[in-house]
C-alpha positions in Angstrom: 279.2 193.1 12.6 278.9 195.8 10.0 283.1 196.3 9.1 284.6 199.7 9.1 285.6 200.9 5.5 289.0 200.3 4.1 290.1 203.7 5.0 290.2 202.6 8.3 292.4 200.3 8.0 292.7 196.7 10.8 293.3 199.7 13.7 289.5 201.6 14.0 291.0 205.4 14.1 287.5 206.7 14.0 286.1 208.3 17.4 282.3 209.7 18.5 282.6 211.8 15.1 279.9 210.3 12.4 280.6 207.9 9.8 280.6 209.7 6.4 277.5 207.8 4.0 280.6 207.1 1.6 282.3 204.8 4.0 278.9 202.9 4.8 279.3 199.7 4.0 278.2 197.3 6.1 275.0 194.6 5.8 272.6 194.2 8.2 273.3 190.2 8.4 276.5 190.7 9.3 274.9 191.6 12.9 274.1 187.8 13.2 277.7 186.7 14.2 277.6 190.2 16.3 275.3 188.8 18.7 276.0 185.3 18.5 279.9 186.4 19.7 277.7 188.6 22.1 276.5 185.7 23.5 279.2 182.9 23.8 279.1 182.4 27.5 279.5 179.3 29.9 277.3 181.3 32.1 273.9 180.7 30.5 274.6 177.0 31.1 274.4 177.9 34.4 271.2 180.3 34.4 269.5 177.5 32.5 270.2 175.2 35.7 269.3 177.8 37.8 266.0 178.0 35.9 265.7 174.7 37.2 267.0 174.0 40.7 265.8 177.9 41.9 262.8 178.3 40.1 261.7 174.6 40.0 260.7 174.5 36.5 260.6 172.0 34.0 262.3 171.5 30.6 259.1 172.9 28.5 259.3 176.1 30.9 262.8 177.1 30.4 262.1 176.7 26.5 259.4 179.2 27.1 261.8 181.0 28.9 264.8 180.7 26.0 262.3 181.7 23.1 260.5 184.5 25.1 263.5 186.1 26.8 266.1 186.8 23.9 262.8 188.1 21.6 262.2 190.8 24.5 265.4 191.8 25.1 267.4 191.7 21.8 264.3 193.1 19.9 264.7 196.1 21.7 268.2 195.8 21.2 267.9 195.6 17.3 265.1 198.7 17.6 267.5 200.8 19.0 270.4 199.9 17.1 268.4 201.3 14.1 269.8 205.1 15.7 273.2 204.5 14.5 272.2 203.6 10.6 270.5 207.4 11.2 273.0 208.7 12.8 276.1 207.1 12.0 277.5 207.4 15.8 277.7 205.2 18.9 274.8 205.5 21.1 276.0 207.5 24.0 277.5 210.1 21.3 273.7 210.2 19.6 272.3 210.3 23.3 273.4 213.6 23.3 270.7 214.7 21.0 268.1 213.6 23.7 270.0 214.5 26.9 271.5 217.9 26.1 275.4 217.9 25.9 275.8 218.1 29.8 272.6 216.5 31.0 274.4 213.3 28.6 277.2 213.1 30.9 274.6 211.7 34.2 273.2 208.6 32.5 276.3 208.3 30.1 278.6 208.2 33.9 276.3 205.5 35.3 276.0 203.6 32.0 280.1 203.8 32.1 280.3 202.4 35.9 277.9 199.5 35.3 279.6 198.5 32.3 282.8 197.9 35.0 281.0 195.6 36.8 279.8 193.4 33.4 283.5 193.2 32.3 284.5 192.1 35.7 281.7 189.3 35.5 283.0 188.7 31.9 286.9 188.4 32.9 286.4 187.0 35.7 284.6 183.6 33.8 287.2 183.7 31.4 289.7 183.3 34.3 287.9 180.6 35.7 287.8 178.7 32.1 291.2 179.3 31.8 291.8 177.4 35.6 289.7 174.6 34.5 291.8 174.1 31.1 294.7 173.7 33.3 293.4 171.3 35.7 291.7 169.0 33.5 295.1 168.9 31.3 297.9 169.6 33.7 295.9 168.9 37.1 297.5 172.2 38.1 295.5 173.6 41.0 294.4 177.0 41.1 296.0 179.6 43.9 295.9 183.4 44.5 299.3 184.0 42.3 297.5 182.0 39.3 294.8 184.2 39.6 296.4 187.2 39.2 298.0 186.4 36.2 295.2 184.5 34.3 293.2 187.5 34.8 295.9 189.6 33.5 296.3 187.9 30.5 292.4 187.8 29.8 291.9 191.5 30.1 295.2 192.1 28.1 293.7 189.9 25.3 290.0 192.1 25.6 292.4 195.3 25.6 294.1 194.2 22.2 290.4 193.2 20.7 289.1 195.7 21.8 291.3 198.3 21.3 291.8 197.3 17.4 288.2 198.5 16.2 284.9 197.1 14.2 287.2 194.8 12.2 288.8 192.7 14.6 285.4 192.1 16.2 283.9 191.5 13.2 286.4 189.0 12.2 286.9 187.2 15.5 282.8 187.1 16.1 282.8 185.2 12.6 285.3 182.3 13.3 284.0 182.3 17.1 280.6 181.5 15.5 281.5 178.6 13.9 283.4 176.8 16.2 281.0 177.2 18.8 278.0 176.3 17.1 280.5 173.4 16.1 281.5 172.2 19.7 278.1 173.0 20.8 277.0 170.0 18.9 279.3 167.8 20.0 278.0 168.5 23.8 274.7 168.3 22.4 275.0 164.8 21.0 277.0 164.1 24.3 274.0 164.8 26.3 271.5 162.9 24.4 273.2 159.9 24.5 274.1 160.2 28.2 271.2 162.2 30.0 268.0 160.6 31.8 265.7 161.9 29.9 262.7 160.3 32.2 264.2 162.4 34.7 264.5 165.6 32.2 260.7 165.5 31.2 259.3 163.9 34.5 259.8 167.3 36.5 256.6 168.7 37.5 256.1 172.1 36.3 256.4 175.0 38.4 254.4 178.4 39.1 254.0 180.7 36.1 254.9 183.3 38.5 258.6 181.5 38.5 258.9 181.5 34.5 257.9 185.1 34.2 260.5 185.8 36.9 263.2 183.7 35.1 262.1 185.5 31.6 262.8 188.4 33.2 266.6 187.6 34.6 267.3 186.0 32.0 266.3 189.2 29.9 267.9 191.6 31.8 271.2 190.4 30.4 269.7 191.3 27.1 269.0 194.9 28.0 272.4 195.7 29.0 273.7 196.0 25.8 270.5 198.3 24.3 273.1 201.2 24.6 275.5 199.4 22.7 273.1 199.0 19.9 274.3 201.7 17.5 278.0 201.1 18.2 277.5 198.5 15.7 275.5 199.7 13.2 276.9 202.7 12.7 279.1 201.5 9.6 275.5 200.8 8.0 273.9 202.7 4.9 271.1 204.6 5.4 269.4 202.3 3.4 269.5 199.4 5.7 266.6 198.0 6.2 265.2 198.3 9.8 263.4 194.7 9.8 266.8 192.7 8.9 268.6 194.3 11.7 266.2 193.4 14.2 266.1 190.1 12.9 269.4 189.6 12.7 269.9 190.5 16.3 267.2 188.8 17.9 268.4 185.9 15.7 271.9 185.9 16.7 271.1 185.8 20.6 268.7 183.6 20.4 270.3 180.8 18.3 272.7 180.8 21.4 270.7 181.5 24.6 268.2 179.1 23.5 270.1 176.0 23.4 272.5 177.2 25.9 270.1 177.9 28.4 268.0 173.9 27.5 271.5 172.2 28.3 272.1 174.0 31.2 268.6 172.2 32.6 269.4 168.9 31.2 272.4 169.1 33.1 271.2 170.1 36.2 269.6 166.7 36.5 272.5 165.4 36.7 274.2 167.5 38.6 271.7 170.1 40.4 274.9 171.8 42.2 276.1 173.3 39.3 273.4 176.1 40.0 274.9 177.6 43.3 278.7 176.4 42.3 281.5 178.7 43.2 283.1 178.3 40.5 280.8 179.0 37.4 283.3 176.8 35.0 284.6 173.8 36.7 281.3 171.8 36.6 282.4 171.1 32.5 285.2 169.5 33.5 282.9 166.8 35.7 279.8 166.5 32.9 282.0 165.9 29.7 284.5 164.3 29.1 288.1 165.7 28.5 288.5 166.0 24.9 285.0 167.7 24.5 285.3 169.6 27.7 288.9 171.6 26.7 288.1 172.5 23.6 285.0 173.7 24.3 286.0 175.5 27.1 288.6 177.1 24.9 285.9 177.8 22.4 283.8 179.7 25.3 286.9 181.7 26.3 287.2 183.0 23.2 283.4 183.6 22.9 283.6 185.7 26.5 286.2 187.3 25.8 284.6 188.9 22.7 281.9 189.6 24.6 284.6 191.5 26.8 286.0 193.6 23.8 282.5 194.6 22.6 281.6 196.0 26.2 285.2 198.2 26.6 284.8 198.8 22.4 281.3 201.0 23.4 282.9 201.8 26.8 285.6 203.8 25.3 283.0 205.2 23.1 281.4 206.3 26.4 284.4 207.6 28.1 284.6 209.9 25.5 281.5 211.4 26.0 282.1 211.8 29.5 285.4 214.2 28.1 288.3 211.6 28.7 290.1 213.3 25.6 292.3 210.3 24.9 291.9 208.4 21.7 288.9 205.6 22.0 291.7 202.5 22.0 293.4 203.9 25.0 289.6 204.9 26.1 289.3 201.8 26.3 292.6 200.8 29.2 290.1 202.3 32.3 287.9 199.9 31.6 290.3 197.3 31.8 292.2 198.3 34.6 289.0 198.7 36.5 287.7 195.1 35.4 290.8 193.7 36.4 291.2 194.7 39.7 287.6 193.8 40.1 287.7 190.6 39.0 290.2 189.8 41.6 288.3 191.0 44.6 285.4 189.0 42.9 287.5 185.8 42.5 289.3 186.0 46.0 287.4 187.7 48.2 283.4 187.1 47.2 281.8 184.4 48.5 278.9 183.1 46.0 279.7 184.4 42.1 276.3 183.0 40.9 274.8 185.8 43.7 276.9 188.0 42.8 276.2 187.9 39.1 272.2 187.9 39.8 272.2 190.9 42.1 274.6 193.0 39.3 272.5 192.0 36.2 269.7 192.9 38.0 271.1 196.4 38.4 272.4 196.7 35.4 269.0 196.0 34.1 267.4 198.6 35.4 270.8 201.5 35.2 270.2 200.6 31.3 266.1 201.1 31.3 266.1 204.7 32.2 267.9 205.5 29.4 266.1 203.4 27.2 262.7 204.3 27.5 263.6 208.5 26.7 266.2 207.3 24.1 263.3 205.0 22.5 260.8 207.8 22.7 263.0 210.2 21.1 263.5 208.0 18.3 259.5 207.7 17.7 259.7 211.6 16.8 263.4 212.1 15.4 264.8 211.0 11.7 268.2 212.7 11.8 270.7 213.5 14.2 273.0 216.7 13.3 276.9 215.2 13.0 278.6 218.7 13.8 276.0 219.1 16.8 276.9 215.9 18.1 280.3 217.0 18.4 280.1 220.3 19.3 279.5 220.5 23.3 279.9 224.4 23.3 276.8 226.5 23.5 276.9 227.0 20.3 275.5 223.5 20.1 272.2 222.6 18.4 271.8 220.3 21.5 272.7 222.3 24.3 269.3 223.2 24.9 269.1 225.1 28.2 272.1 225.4 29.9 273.3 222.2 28.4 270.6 220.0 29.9 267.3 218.7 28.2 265.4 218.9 31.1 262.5 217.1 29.9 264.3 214.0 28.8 266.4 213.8 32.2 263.4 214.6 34.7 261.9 211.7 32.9 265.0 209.7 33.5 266.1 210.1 37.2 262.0 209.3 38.1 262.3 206.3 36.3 265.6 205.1 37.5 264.7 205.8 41.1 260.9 204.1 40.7 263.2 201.1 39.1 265.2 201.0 41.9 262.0 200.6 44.1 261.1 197.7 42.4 264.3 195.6 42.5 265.8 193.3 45.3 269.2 191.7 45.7 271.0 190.5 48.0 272.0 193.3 49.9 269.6 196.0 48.5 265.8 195.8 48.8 263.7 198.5 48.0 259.9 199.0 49.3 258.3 198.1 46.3 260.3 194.7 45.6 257.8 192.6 47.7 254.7 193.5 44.7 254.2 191.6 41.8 256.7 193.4 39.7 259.5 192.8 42.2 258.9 189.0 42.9 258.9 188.5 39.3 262.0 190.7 38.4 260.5 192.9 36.5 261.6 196.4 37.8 263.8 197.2 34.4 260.4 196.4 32.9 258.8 199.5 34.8 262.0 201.6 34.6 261.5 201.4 30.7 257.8 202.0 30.8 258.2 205.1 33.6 260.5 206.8 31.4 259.0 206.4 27.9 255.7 207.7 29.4 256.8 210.7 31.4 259.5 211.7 28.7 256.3 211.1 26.0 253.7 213.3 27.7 256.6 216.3 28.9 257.0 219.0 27.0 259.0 218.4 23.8 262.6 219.5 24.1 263.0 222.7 21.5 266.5 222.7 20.0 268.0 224.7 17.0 267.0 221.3 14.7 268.5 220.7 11.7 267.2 220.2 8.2 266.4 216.6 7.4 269.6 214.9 5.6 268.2 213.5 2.4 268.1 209.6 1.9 270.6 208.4 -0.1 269.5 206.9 -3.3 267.4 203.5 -2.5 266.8 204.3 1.0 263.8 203.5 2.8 261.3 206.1 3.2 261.0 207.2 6.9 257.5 207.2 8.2 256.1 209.4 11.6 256.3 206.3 13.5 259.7 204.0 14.0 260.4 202.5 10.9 262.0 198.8 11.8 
């Protein structure tokens, strides 16, 4: 993760306003251990059984699935990360520039709310890893007042994270990195030595209709963090180059959801519950033995609780734009109050978490795709972003536009979300178009994107007060008419 310059000291102070090109100073591999720390989750063991028990395919298909799904996702990811090195803001600040100051605030609310429900999934795992640890070493049992508090101390630990800035994240993501990639090993070598592998590679294959559908599940947890992109490029030069941070995004994700995703499906040979299991985490406790399971699940909880502080670090970054006028560390305490008393109603009261978790990525998915198909166009025609514009949400604002709203770039954003929305089924929503081919293969964020980057492409363009392009600094790329990656 690109660090914040010295000036900022091991507390970020620095809010929507631009980085200055003096305090740039970031690489574009340091993005690796970004999205590898992004990615650090017990729950794609679980997808990857899913892949197999729900979708009946076989272990050749779900490496398909592992290769193609991260590549889709996290590419975009990287291409729209490549805003922030232009702009030197987070993404829902630069959104601004597309949106209009107020029309920013509609998607930039729903972005915000969905973002509740990924922390809740987030703490609510790290709660459940955290039950396990004491189980397997204590054999302490877990109960509604043990809840509570292991969720309180998860969240408080995101808050801290979280609440410290770019450097924290950047440092933690780096240690996290290795001892995952270490202890991931370990389970690996466990599984090879004790896994039927007759079994493993004597599944039939199933329908390429069920692979498409699992590249796009799996994906959609990819696309969630699109807006988040920039947050973490923003300490980058203008000089960056485009093609290293893409690569060093997809890379990071998939080194992890790759491998993750194939032991989840050698696993659920074994053990084809762990799919549907109530509890997401426990099943590690029963497939390895203790003194791999603990500190691997130790490992994880750090790894998901990273991927906690990244969410409420951009969603405090988002709150701000919204006009919570509050500094973006205490931005950052809705979010985990909110996730917090989630998680509990998630953890006590819900009845199937692995449902639960579907039905709100696939939401998320397609909340996320509206905004990234006008964001994505916008970036085909812009090469700067105006800093004092960005911050100025008076009418005296190069992007107020009319009235405050870009009309273009929202029309072609509530279309899209609602066509996306007509596309997608989950457990207890279904709209009329989820029975097409689109639908059954959960696709509709797919079509959200597509809706929205062709309606906001052939609308007028949005005429602002623009301002003069901000030279490159010395040794920077040249920027071309079309996205330069």
């Amino acid at each position: 993760m690109p660090h914040a310059s010295e000036s900022e000291g091991a507390i970020e102070t620095r809010g929507l306003e631009p980085v200055p090109d003096g305090e740039r100073t970031g690489h574009a591999r340091e993005l690796f251990p970004t999205w590898v720390a992004a990615n650090i989750s017990v729950l794609l063991l679980t997808m990857g059984a899913g892949l197999i028990v729900f979708n009946g395919l076989n272990f050749w298909q779900v490496l398909v699935v592992g290769v193609a799904a991260p590549l889709v996702s996290y590419g975009i990811v990287g291409l729209i990360s490549i805003a922030g090195k232009r702009g030197g803001s987070p993404g829902m600040a630069l959104s601004r520039a597309v949106f209009g100051q107020r029309g920013n605030l509609f998607p930039g609310s729903l972005i915000w709310v969905a973002r509740w429900g990924w922390e809740t999934i987030n703490a609510v795992t790290g709660a459940y890893a955290v039950l396990t640890v004491l189980d397997l070493l204590f054999g302490v049992k877990s109960n509604t007042a043990l809840i509570v508090v292991t969720l309180l101390v998860f969240v408080a630990c995101t808050f801290l994270v979280s609440g410290l800035g770019i450097n924290a994240l950047r440092v933690c993501s780096m240690w996290s990195t290795y001892l995952f990639g270490a202890f991931s090993v370990l389970v690996l070598v466990h599984l090879v030595a004790n896994t039927d592998w007759s079994a493993v590679f004597g599944k039939p294959a199933g329908s390429t209709a069920m692979m498409v559908a699992g590249i796009g599940t799996i994906a959609a947890g990819g696309i969630s963090w699109v807006p988040s992109g920039p947050d973490f490029t923003r300490y980058l030069p203008r000089a960056a180059s485009g093609r290293a941070m893409v690569g060093s995004t997809v890379g990071g994700a998939g080194i992890v959801v790759l491998p993750m995703l194939l032991m989840g499906a050698v696993m659920a040979v074994s053990t084809p519950d762990l799919a549907s299991a109530t509890d997401p985490v426990a099943f590690i406790g029963q497939i390895l033995p203790m003194w791999i399971a603990v500190p691997y699940l130790l490992i994880a909880l750090v790894g998901m609780l990273l991927i906690n502080s990244m969410s409420m670090y951009s969603a405090g970054f988002t709150a701000q734009t919204l006009g919570i006028k509050v500094p973006r560390a205490w931005a950052v305490s809705v979010n985990a109050v909110i996730s917090l008393v989630f998680g509990f109603l998630l953890m006590v009261v819900a009845t199937s978490f692995i449902g639960s978790f579907i039905s709100f990525l696939t939401l998320l998915a397609v909340a996320f795709s509206a905004w990234i198909g006008v964001f994505g166009v916008d970036m085909l025609r812009r090469r700067t972003y105006d800093g004092e514009a960005l911050m100025d949400t008076t009418r005296t604002s190069a992007y107020w536009y009319r009235g405050g709203f870009a009309w273009q770039a929202m029309t072609a954003w509530a279309l899209a979300l609602l066509v996306g929305l007509l596309f997608t089924k989950v457990d207890w929503f279904a709209g009329p178009l989820a029975p097409t081919w689109i639908g059954k293969h959960g696709l509709g964020w797919a079509a959200t994107i597509v809706v929205s980057a062709a309606l906001y492409a052939v609308l007028p363009r949005t005429r602002s007060a623009a301002p003069e392009p901000i030279p490159a600094a010395p040794g920077a790329e040249p920027e071309s008419t079309t996205l330069s990656i």
